[in-house]
C-alpha positions in Angstrom: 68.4 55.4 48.0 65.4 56.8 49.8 62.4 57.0 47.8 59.8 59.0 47.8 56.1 58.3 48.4 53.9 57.9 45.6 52.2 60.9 43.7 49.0 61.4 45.6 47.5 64.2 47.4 49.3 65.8 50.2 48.0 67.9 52.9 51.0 70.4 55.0 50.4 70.6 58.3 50.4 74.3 59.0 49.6 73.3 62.6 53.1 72.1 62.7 54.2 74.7 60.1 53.7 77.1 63.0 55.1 75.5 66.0 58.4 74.4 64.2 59.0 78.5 63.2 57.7 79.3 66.4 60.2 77.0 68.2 63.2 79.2 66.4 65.9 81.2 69.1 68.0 84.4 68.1 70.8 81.7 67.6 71.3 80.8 63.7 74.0 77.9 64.8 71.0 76.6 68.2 68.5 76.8 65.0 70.4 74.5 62.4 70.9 72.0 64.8 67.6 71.9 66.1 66.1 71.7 62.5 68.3 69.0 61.7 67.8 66.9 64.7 63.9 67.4 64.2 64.4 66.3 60.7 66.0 63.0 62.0 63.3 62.3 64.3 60.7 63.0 61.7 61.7 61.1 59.1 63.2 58.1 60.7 66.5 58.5 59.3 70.1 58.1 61.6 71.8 61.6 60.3 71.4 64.8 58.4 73.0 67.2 56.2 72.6 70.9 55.5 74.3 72.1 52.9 75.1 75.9 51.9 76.0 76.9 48.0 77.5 80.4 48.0 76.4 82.8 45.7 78.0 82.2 42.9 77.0 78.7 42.9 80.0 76.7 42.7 81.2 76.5 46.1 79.5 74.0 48.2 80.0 73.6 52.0 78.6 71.6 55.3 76.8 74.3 57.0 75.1 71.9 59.9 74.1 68.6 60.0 73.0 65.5 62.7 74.7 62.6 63.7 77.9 63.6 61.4 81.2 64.8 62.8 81.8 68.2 63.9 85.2 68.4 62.0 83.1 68.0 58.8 81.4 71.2 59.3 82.5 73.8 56.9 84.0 71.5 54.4 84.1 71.7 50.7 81.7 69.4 48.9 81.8 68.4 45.3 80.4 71.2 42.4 77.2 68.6 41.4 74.4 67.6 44.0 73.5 64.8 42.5 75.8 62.2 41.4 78.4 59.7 41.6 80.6 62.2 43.2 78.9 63.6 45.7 77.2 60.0 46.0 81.1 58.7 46.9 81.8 62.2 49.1 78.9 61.0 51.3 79.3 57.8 51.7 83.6 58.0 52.6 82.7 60.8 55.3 79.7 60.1 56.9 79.0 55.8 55.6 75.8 56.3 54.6 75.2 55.5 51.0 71.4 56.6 50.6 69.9 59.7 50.6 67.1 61.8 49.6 67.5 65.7 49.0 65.3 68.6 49.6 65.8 72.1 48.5 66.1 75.0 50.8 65.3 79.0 49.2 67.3 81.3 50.1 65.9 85.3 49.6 69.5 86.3 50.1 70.0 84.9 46.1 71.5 81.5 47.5 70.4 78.3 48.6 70.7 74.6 50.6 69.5 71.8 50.5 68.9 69.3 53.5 69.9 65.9 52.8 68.6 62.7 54.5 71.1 59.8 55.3 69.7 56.5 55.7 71.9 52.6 55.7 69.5 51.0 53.6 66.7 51.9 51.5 63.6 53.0 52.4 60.2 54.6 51.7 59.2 57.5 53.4 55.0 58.3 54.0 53.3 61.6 53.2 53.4 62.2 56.7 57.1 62.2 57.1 57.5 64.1 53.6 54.8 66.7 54.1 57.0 66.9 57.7 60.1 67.2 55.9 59.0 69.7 53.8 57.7 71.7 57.0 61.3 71.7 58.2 62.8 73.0 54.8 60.5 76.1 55.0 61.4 76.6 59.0 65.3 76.5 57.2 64.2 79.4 55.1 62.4 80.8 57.8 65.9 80.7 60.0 67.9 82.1 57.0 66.0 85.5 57.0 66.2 85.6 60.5 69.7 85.6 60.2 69.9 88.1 57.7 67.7 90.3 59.4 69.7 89.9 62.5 73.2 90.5 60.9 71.5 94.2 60.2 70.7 94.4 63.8 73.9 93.3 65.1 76.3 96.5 65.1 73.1 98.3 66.8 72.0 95.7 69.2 75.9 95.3 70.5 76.9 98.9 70.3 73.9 100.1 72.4 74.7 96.8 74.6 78.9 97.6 74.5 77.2 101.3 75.5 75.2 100.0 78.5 78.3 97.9 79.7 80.8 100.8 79.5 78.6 102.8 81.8 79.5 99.8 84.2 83.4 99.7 86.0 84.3 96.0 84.9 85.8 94.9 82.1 85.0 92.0 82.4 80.8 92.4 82.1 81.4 95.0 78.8 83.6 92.2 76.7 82.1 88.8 78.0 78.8 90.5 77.2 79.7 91.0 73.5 81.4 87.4 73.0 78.5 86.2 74.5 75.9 88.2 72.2 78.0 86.9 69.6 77.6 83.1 70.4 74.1 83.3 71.7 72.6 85.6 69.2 74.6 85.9 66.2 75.5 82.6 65.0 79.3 82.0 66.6 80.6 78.6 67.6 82.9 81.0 69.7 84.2 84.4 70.6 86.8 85.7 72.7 88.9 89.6 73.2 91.9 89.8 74.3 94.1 92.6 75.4 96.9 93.8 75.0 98.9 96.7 76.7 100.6 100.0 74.7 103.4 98.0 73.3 101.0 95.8 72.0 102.1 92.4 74.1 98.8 90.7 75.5 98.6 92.0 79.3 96.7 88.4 80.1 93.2 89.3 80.4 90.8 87.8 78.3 87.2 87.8 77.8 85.2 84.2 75.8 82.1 82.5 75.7 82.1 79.0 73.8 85.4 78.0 74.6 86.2 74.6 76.5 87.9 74.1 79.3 91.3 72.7 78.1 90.9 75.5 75.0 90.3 78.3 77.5 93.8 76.9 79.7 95.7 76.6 76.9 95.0 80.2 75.6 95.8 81.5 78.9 98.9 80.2 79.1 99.7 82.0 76.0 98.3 85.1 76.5 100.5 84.9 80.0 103.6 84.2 78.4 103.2 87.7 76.2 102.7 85.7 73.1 100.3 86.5 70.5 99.2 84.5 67.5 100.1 85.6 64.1 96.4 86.8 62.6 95.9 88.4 65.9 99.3 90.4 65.6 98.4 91.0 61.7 94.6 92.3 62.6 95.8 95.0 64.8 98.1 95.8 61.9 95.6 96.2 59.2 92.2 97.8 58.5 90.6 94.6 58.0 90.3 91.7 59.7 92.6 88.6 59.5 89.9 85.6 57.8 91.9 82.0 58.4 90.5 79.7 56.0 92.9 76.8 57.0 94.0 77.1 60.6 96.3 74.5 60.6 98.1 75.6 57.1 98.1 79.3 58.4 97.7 80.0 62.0 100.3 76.9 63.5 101.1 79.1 65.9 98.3 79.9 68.0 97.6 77.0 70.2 93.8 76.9 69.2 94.8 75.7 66.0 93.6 72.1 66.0 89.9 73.2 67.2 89.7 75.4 64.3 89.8 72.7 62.6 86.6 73.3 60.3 85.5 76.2 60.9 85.9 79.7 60.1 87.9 82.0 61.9 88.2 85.9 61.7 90.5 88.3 64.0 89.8 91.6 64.2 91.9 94.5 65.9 90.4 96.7 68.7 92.2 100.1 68.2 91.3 103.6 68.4 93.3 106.4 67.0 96.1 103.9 65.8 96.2 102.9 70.1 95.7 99.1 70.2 93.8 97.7 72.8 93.6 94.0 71.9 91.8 91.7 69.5 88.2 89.8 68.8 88.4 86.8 67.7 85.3 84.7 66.5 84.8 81.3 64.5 81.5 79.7 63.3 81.0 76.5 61.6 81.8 77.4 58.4 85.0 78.5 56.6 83.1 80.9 55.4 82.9 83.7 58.0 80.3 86.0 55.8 77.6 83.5 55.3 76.9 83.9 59.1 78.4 87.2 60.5 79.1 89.8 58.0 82.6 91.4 57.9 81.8 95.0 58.0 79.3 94.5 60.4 81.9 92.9 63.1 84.4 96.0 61.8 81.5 98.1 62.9 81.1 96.5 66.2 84.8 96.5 66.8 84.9 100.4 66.1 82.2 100.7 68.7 83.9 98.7 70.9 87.5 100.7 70.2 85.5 103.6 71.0 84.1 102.4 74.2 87.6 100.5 75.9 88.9 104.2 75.0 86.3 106.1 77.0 86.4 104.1 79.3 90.0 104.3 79.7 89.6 108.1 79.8 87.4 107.6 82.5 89.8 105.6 84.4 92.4 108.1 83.5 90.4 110.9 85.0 89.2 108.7 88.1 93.1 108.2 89.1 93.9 111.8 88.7 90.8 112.8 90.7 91.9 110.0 93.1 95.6 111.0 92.5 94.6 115.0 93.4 92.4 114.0 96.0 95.7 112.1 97.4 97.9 114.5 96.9 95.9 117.1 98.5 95.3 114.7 101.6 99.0 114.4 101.8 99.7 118.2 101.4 97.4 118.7 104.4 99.1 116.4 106.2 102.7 117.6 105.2 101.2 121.2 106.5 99.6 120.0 109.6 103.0 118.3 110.6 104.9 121.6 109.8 102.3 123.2 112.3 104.0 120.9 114.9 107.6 121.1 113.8 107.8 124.9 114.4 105.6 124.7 118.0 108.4 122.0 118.8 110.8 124.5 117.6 109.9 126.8 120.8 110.8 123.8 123.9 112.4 120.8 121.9 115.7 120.3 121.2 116.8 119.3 117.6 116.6 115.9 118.3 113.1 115.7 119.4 112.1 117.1 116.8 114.0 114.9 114.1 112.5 112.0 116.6 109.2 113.3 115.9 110.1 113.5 112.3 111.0 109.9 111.6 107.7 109.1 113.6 105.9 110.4 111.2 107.9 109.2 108.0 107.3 105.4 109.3 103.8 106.0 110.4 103.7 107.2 106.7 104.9 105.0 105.0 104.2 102.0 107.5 107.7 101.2 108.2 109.0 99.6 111.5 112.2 101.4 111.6 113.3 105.0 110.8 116.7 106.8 111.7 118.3 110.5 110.6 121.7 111.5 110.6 123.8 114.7 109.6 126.6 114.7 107.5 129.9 116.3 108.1 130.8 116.5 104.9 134.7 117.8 105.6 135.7 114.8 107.5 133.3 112.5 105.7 131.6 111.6 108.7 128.2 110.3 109.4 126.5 111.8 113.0 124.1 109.8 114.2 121.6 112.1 114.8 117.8 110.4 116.0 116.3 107.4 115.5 112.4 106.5 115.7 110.6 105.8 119.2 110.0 102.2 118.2 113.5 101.9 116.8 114.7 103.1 120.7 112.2 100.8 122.4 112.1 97.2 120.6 114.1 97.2 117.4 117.3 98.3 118.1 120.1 97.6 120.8 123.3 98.9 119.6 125.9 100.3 122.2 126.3 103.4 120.3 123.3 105.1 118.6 124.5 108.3 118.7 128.1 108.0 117.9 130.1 109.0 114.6 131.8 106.9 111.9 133.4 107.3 108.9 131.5 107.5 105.2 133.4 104.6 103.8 132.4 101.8 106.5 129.3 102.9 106.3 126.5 100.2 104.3 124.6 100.2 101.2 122.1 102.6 102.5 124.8 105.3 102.4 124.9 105.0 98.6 122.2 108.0 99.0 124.6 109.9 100.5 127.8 108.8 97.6 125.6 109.0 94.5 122.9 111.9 96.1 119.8 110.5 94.9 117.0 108.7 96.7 118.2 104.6 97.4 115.8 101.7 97.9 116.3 98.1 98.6 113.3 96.1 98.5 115.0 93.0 99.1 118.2 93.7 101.5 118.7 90.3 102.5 119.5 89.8 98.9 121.2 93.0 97.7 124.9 92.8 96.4 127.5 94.7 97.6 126.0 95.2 101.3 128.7 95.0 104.5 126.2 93.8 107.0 124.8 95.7 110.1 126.2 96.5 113.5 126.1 94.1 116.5 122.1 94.5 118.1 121.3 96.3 115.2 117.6 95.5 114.1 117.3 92.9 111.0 116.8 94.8 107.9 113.9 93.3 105.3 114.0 96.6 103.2 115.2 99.9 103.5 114.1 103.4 101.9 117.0 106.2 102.0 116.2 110.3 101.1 119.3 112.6 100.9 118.8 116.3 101.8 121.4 118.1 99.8 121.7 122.0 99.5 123.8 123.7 97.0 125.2 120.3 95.6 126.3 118.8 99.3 124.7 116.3 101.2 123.5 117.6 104.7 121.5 114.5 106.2 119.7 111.8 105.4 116.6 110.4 106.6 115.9 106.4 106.2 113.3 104.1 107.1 112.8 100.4 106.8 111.4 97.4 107.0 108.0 98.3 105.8 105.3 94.8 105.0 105.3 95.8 101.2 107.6 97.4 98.5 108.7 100.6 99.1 107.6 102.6 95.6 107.9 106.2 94.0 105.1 107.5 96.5 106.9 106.6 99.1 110.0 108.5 98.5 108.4 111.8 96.7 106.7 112.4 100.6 109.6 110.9 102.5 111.8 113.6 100.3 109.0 116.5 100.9 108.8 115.7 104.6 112.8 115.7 104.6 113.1 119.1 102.6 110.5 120.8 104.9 112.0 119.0 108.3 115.3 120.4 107.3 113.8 123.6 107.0 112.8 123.8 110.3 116.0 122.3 111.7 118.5 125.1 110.0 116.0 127.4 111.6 116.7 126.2 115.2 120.5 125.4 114.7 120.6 128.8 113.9 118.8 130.2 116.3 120.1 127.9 119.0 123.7 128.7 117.6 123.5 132.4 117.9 121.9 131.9 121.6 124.6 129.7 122.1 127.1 132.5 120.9 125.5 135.0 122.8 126.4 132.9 125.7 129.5 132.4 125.0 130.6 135.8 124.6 128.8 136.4 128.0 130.5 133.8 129.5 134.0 134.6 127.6 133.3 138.3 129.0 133.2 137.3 132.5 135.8 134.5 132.5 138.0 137.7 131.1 136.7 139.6 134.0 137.6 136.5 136.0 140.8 136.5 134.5 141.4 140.1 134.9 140.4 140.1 138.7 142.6 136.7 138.9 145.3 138.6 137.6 145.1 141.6 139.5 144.9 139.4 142.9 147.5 137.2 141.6 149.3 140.3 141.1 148.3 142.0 144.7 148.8 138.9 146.2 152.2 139.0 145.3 153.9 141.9 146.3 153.5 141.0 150.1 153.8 137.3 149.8 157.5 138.5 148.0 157.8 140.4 151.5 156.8 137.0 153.8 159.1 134.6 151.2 162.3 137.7 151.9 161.1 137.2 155.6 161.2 133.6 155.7 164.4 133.4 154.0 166.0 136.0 156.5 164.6 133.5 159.2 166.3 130.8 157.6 169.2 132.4 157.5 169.0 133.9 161.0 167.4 131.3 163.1 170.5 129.2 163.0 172.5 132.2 164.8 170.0 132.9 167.4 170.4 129.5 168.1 173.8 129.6 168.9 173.4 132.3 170.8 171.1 131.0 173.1 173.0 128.1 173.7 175.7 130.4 174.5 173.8 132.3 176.8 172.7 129.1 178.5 176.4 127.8 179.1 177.3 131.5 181.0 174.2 131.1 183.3 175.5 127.0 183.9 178.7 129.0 184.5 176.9 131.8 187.1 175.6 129.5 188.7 178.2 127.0 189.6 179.4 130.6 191.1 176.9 131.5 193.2 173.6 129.3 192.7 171.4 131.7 194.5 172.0 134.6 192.6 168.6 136.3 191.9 169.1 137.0 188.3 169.8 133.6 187.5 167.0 132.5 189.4 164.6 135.2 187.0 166.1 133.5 184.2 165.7 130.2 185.0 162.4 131.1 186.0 161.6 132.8 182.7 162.7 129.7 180.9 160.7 127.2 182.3 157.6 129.9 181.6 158.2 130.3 178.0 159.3 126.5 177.3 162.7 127.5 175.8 163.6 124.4 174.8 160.0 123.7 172.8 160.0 127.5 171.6 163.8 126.5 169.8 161.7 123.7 168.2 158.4 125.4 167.4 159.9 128.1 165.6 162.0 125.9 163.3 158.8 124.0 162.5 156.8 126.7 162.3 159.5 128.4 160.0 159.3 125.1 157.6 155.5 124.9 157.7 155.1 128.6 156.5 158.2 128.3 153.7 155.2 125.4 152.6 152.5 127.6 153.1 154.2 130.1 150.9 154.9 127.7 148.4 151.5 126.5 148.1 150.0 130.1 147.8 152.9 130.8 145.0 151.4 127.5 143.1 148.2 128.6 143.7 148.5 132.4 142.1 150.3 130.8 139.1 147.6 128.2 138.4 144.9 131.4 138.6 147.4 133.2 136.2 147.4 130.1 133.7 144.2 129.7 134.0 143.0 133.3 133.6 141.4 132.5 129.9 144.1 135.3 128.5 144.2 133.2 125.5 140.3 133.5 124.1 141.1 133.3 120.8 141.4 130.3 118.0 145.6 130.6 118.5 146.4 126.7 118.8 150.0 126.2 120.6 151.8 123.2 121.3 150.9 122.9 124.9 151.1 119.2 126.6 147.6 118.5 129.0 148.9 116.8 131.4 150.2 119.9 132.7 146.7 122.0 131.9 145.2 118.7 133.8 147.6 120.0 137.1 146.4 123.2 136.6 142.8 122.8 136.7 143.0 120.4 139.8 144.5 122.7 141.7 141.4 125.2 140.9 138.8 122.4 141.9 141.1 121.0 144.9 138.5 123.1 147.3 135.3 121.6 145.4 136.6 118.3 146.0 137.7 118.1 148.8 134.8 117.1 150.6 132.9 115.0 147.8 135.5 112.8 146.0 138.8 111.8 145.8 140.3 112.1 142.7 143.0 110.1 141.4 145.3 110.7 138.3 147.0 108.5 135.6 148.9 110.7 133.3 150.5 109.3 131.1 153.6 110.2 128.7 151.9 112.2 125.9 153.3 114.6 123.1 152.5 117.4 122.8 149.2 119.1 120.8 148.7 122.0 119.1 145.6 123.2 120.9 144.1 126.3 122.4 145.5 125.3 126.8 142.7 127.8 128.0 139.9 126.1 126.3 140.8 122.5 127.2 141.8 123.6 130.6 137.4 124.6 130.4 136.6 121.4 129.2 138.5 119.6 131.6 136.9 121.9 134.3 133.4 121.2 133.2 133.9 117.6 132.5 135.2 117.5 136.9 132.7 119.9 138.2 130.0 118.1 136.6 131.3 114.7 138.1 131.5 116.5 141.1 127.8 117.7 141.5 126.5 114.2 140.4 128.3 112.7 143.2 127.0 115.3 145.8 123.6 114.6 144.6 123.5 111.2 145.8 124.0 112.7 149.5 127.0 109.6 150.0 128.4 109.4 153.3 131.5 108.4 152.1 133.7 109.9 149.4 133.0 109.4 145.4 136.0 108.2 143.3 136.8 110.4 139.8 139.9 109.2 137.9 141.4 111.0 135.0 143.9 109.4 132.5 145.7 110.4 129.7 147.4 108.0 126.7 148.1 108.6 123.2 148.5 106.3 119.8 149.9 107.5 117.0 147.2 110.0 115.8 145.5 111.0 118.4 146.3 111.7 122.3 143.1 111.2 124.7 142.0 112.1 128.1 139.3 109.9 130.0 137.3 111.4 133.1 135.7 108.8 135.0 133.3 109.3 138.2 131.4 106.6 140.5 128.4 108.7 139.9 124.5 107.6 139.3 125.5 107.4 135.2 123.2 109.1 132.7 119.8 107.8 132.2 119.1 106.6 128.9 115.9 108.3 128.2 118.5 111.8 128.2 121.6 110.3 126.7 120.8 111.6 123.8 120.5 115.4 124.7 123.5 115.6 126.9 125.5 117.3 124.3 122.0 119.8 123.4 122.7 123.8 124.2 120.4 125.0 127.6 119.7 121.1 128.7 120.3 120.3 131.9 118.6 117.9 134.1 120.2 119.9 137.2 117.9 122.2 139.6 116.8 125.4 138.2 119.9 128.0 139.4 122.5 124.8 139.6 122.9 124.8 136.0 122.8 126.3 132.7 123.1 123.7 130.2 125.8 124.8 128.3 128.7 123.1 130.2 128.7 120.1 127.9 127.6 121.7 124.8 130.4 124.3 124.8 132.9 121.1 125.9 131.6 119.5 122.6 132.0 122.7 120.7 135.8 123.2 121.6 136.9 119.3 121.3 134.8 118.9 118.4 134.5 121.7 116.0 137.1 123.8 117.2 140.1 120.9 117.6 138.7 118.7 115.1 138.6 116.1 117.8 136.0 113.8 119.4 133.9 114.0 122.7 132.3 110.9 123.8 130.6 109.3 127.1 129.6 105.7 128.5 127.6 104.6 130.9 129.1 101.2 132.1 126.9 98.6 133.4 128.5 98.8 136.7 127.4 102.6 137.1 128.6 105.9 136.7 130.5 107.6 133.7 133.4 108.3 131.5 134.0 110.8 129.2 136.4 110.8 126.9 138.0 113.3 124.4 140.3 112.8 121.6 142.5 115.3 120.1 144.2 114.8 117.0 147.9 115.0 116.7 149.8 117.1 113.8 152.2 114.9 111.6 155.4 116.7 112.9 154.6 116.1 116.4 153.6 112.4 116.2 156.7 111.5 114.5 157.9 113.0 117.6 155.9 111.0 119.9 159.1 110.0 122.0 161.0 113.0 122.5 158.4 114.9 124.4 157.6 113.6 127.9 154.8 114.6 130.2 
């Protein structure tokens, strides 16, 4: 054992009385180490013990010690002090088997005592006693400052939690407390962790005191969305979750094992039954209220519930200022654009502005591609309407951008358009179900698609693509705005461009009617005295034949006369006469000339009837089966004088059924489509003819007729506005810009068919038009020739 010096007088050193208290931190756990080191060093002796007996003396417990394992801190010790028992505890966990005790008051109604180790006896001298004794009252000394600081401690952290929240980071509010709580308040360790409204840890967490391996192995936890079992139970329950034996009931937290020892309390964060994580703190002791009171850290948490819920308010109302401030930004923009849209409305076509449109949409939403199409909901058809300038210029090369094709070949982008609702792909590449893309068409990372539907039916769509990051709900709630309010402006102009367009129509149908009436009327003028001239040249048929004869007759009496009397003056005359008028040529002549007016005639007579055909009697809708091969005839022989000197035109008619179709109104197309090659040709000032060749061929739906002219083709920057009402890229006078647009109108929407153009690589271009055959007169396909 150690023993003590003999009785004698004893002098404290108050000098060293008052540098060991002064020499005490705000840290309880900082202080009982450094007591109990200093002990060591005082005394002589290898290791120390300080030992807590709760109130109700019975329960003793390693509260700190020097030069003894850390996993013996917080242990149970046996009842007695002094004795063979504790003797035997001492000596099997630390191997010391002296020792020499020295009370410790407590004010609090406990007390300690610190106990010297030592391998062999020894003496100590009144200086190391009276030393000893110094450091039992700086224990005391460290005990009240605990107790006064576990008063202080819901003040000192809520005014600091109150500072913190004032700040924006999480981070500096929560570490702060766990810190306070290690530094200043006796914990071996602290750390928060939060969770999200459905109570599953979002992986952020706060600590101080934690190692490194600890502080990786609790991440991974809290990453995984798993939470220990007294941190689930504290946000349960009023109180906190005390874990007396870690390892019996807390296996499955992965901190487990270091809690080996100590005690360890959860508490819930919540506020207003709204969890918002937990704090968890463990001090060297199983006995979590000898160092931080229980209420006191339910106090601090409820400060702290407070606080994470302000401060979540004050998030909340910074996004929706943010969120307004955005929204108003936006609804600025979405009016500025609208400012645009109807100034465009005045000079742009339809697809300019729709161009203009998508612009905007990708510039938006920082996409790289953009495109918007109409639908034709009756034929299930998608028209490919506009596509964005940098689609045009560098992302896309298809052969036809603004062509038509059914609903059902159409790709998973279309889905907008089958299930009407807004359809994103984030990952295309990688979405089921899709059909690919077009030949040149640009590669597709992502792709956003908005329908535009009016009373329950799609009318468009406008997509864009390809943007560098997910397309999310922003995205698609201004996409759909700017959609809505583009539509808006584009029924406005197709309405107003459709009744200009009619207005035109019925001018132009007015004065082909006049045309047709004046045709008419010269046809019928014409007529009467080419009936007299055809009577006439029949008569002269008839006749010429007998004045022949006679002549000849005549001519054998003068042979006759003369062999008489060859001088005769009157045969002379007549001989004379003869070789003056040429008789012989005049018999000719007039038999040539006879044949070349009978063709004359003719021609004037096919002429008159073509005008009569081609009068535009038949204005209305009335389809008839009518075969255009033969309304192909017709309108040649109108343009035969436009022609003549500009291009030659050939012709490849084909056998063909025949369609039910309005003659008059193809006969226009057909006139438009050759007068329009025609003028192209002329502009190039050729010295030599142009070539335009028209075919005709059928399958077994549809029957088609192809125009095709050696012209200069049509650039690309106006390929898309051919087909526009009031374009025209002829001199002002030359053209009216309806020629095309009213040919699309007829083939299109009034026979259901198709109108389409190329521009080979070679030069110049071909149109073609489709018309659809009816069921009765396909089957018939072979009975009906051209």
């Amino acid at each position: 054992m150690i023993c003590t010096p003999p009785e004698a007088p004893r002098r404290r050193s108050y000098a060293f009385l008052q540098e060991t208290i002064s020499s005490l931190c705000a840290s309880f756990p900082e202080n009982m180490r450094s007591l109990t080191r200093r002990a060591c060093e005082m005394s002589d002796c290898p290791a120390s013990l300080y030992i807590r007996i709760r109130e109700d003396g019975k329960t003793r417990y390693l509260a700190a010690g020097h030069a003894v394992s850390k996993g013996l801190l917080g242990i149970t010790m046996p009842q007695e002090h002094e004795g063979p028992a504790m003797d035997h505890w001492i000596l099997e966990h630390t191997g010391f088997e002296h020792t020499l005790s020295f009370p410790v008051s407590l004010r609090s109604g406990g007390y300690a005592y610190l106990t010297m180790l030592a391998d062999k006896p020894r003496r100590l001298t009144i200086k190391q006693y009276d030393a000893l004794e110094v450091i039992t009252l700086a224990l005391t000394h460290a005990e009240e400052l605990q107790d006064a600081s576990r008063g202080n401690l819901t003040q000192d952290l809520f005014s600091s939690s109150q500072e913190r929240a004032r700040e924006q980071c999480d981070e500096t509010l929560l570490t702060s407390v766990c810190r306070e709580l290690v530094e200043q308040h006796g914990a071996e360790s602290a750390w928060i962790a939060l969770v999200d409204r459905t109570r599953v840890p979002d992986g952020r967490f706060f600590h101080t005191g934690l190692t490194t391996d600890e502080t990786a192995r609790l991440d991974t936890m809290l990453k995984e969305g798993k939470i220990s079992g007294c941190a689930s139970r504290s946000m349960n329950t009023a109180d906190g979750q005390v874990i007396s034996s870690p390892r019996l009931k807390c296996s499955a937290c992965p901190m487990s094992e270091d809690f080996e020892g100590f005690g360890h309390l959860s508490i819930g964060i919540c506020f207003n039954d709204q969890p918002y994580g937990w704090l968890t703190v463990s001090v060297p002791s199983r006995y979590i209220s000898d160092h931080i009171q229980h209420a006191v850290l339910q106090d601090l948490i409820a400060s702290l519930g407070i606080s994470l819920h302000s401060r979540e308010l004050d998030r909340q109302n910074l996004e929706t200022q943010k969120s307004r401030e955005r929204m108003l930004k936006h609804f600025e923009r979405l009016s500025a654009f609208r400012i645009k849209q109807v100034e465009m409305m005045k000079n742009a076509s339809v697809r300019k502005i729709l161009q203009a449109t998508i612009d905007e949409a990708e510039e938006w939403t920082e996409s790289r591609i953009g495109f918007f199409h109409f639908i034709e909901a009756e034929h299930e058809t998608i028209s490919m309407q506009a596509w964005s300038t940098r689609t045009i210029e560098s992302m896309c090369r298809m052969k036809d951008m603004y062509g038509h094709y059914q609903l059902d070949h159409a790709g998973i982008w279309a889905d907008a358009i089958r299930e009407k609702r807004t359809v994103t792909h984030n990952d295309y590449p990688s979405a089921p179900n899709r059909k690919g893309l077009p030949e040149d068409h640009a590669e597709l990372l992502r792709d956003m698609a908005v329908p535009i539907i009016r009373n329950g039916r799609v009318m468009a769509i406008l997509g864009v693509g390809n943007k560098s990051r997910y397309y999310d709900e922003d995205d698609a709630f201004w996409v759909a705005a700017l959609a809505d309010q583009t539509w808006e402006i584009i029924e406005n102009k197709l309405f107003v461009e459709h009744q200009e367009l009619m207005r035109h129509q019925l001018e132009h149908a007015k004065k082909m009617e006049m045309i047709g009436n004046l045709a008419s009327g010269l046809t019928h003028e014409i007529n009467n005295p080419l009936n007299f001239i055809r009577l006439n040249i029949a008569n002269l048929d008839e006749d010429f034949p007998n004045l022949t004869n006679l002549v000849t007759l005549y001519r054998q009496l003068l042979e006759g006369m003369e062999s008489i009397d060859a001088c005769s003056p009157i045969t002379r005359e007549i001989r004379s006469r003869e070789e003056a008028i040429d008789i012989d040529g005049l018999m000719e002549n007039l038999s040539a000339v006879i044949a070349s007016t009978r063709h004359g005639v003719e021609r004037i007579t096919g002429i008159t009837r073509s005008m009569r055909n081609f009068s535009f009697k038949n204005l209305t809708d009335t389809h008839i089966n009518s075969n255009i091969n033969k309304t192909i005839q017709d309108t040649l022989l109108i343009v035969n004088h436009e022609s003549a000197d500009t291009a030659d035109i050939r012709t490849d008619l084909g056998k063909i059924p025949a369609v039910a179709c309005n003659p008059s109104q193809i006969g226009q197309v057909v006139l438009n489509l050759l007068m329009n090659s025609l003028q192209a040709i002329r502009q190039q000032k050729r010295t030599v003819k142009g070539q335009i060749g028209i075919k005709t061929w059928a399958d077994t739906t549809r029957i088609y007729c192809s125009i095709t002219d050696d012209g200069p083709g049509i650039e690309q920057s106006v390929r898309q506005e051919i087909f526009t009402p009031f374009y025209t890229t002829k001199e002002r006078g030359i053209g009216t810009g309806l020629g095309l647009s009213i040919s699309y109108d007829i083939i299109v929407h009034k026979h259901q068919g198709q109108l389409d153009f190329e521009c080979p690589p070679e030069g110049g271009t071909v149109f073609t038009m489709a018309l659809p055959l009816q069921q009765e007169t396909a089957s018939n396909q072979r009975e009906v020739q051209s």
